[in-house]
C-alpha positions in Angstrom: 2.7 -4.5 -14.1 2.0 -0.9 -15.0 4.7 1.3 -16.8 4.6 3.3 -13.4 5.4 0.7 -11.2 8.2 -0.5 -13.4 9.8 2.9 -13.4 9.4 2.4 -9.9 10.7 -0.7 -9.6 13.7 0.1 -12.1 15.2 3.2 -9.9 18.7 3.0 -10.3 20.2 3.6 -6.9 23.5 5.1 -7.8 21.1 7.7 -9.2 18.4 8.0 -6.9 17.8 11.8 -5.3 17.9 11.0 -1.3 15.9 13.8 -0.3 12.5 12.5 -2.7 12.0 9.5 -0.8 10.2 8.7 2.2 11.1 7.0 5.6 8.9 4.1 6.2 8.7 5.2 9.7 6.5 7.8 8.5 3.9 5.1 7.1 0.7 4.2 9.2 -1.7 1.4 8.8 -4.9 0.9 10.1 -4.6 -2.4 11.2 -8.2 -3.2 11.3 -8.5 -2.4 7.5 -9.0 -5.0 4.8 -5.7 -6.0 3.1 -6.3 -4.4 -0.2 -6.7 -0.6 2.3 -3.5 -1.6 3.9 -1.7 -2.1 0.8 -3.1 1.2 -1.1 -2.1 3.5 2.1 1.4 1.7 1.7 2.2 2.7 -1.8 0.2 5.4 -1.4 2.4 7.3 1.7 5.8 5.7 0.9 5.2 6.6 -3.0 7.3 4.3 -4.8 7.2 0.7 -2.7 10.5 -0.5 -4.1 12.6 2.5 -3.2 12.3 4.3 -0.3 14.4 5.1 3.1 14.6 3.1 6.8 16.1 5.2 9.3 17.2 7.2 6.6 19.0 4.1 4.8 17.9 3.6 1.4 16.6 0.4 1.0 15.4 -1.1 -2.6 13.4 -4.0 -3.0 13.2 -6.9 -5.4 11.5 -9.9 -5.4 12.3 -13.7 -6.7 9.9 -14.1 -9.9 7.8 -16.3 -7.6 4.8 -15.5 -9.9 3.9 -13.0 -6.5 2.9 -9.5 -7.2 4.1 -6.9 -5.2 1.0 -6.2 -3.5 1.0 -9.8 -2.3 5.0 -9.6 -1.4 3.8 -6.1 0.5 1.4 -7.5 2.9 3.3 -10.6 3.8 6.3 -8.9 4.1 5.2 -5.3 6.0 1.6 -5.7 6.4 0.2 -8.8 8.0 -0.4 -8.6 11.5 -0.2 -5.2 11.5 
């Protein structure tokens, strides 16, 4: 895991600014694109994949260590069959 994505995935939430994050409502995928595509334009338009908002809810996600990576976690959770 890059240093990036554990900052990401260390956000503390009692601290997190509200107003910086994205609603995942906002997020489109092209359903036809390969799984790799899908999973880029996630992280790419929700900007951090762990922390962001859901109907203006902040969510934060964390995973079992499964020996899954977050991409993986990512498309079975959000992207297949989309």
């Amino acid at each position: 895991m890059t240093e990036t994505m554990r900052a990401m995935k260390d956000v503390d939430l009692r601290k997190v600014d509200k107003a910086a994050l994205r609603d995942r409502s906002t997020v489109r995928i092209d359903p036809e694109a390969p799984t790799e595509e899908r999973i880029r334009a996630w992280i790419e338009q929700l900007g951090n994949p762990y922390v962001y908002l859901d109907g203006g809810v902040v969510v934060k996600l964390s995973f079992a260590d499964r020996g899954e990576s977050i991409e993986e976690r990512i498309n079975s959770l959000y992207l297949a069959g989309a």
